[in-house]
N, C-alpha and C positions, 0 to 999 in steps of 0.2 A: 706395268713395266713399260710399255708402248703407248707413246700417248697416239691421241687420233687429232684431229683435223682442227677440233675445238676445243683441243690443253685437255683434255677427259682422258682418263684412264681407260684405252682400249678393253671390253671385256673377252674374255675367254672364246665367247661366238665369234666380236669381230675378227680376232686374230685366224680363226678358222675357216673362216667366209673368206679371208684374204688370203689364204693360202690355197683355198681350191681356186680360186679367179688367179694365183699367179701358178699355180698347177698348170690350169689353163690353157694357159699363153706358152707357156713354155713343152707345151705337150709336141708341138712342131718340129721344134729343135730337138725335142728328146722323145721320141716317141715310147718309148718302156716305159713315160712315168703314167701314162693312161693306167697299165696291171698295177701300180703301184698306188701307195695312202701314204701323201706326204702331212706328216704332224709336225707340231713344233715341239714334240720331244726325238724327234729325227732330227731335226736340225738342229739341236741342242747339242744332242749327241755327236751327232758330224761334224759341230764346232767344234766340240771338245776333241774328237777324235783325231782332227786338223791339227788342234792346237799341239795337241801330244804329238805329232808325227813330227809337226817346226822344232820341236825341241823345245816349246816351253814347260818347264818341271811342274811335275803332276801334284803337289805343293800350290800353285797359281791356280791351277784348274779346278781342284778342290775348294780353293775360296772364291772363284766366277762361279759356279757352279751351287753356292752356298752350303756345301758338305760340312758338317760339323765336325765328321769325323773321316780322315782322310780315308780307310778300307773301304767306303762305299764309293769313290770315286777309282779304287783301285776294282773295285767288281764292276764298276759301270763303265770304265775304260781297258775292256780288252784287248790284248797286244794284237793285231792284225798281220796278215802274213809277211809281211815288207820289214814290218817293226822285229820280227821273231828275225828275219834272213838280216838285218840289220847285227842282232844281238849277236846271232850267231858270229858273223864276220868280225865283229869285232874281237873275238877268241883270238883270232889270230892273234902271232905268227905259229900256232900251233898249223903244223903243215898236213891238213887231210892228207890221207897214204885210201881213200875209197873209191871205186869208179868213178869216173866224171868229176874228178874233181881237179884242180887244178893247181900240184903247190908251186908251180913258181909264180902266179900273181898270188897267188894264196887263196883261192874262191874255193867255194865249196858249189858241191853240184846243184842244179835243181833240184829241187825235191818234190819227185813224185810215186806213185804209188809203185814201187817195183819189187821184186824179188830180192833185191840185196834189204831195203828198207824195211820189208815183213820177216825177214829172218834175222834184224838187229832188234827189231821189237819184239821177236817169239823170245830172240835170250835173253830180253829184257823182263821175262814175266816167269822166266825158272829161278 
């Protein structure tokens, strides 16, 4: 997929040799990537993951990605917290009536672990 320096098909090594040498470098500016094992099916994913955040339809991604079948790019693309408080807001104008929440812009609150949030999930499971 990558050619290298002399029109050759980078192999699966180079590609990975080249990623720890820009690991590397960029270990300064990012210090967390030291605990970290950057792949190029992290960055695969991360483009994909991007890609889906910009708005482009998971349709596209599924054929960058060569999925034959779109349900594995819907399992390999999990909606991330942003994407989910996205979904949510867009409900609106249904006007939350829940603590913290806010209808006259229409937001919904944060969502973190609290006692109102454990007791919509217990009467969610009677």
């Amino acid at each position: 997929i990558f050619p290298s320096l002399r029109g050759n098909v980078l192999t699966r090594d180079s590609v990975n040799h080249l990623l720890r040498k820009i690991e590397q470098l960029a270990i300064p500016a990012c210090p967390s990537l030291a605990t970290k094992r950057v792949t190029p099916h992290l960055i695969r994913h991360g483009t994909a993951m991007h890609s889906l955040q910009s708005g482009v339809d998971i349709t596209v991604i599924a054929l960058w990605l060569g999925h034959e079948d779109i349900q594995t790019t819907h399992v390999y693309l999990q909606a991330d917290l942003a994407m989910k408080e996205k979904a949510l807001n867009s409900w609106l104008p249904l006007k939350p009536k829940w603590p913290g929440s806010n209808p006259a812009t229409k937001s919904w609150p944060s969502w973190r672990r609290s006692d109102l949030t454990l007791s919509i999930m217990s009467d969610r499971k009677r």
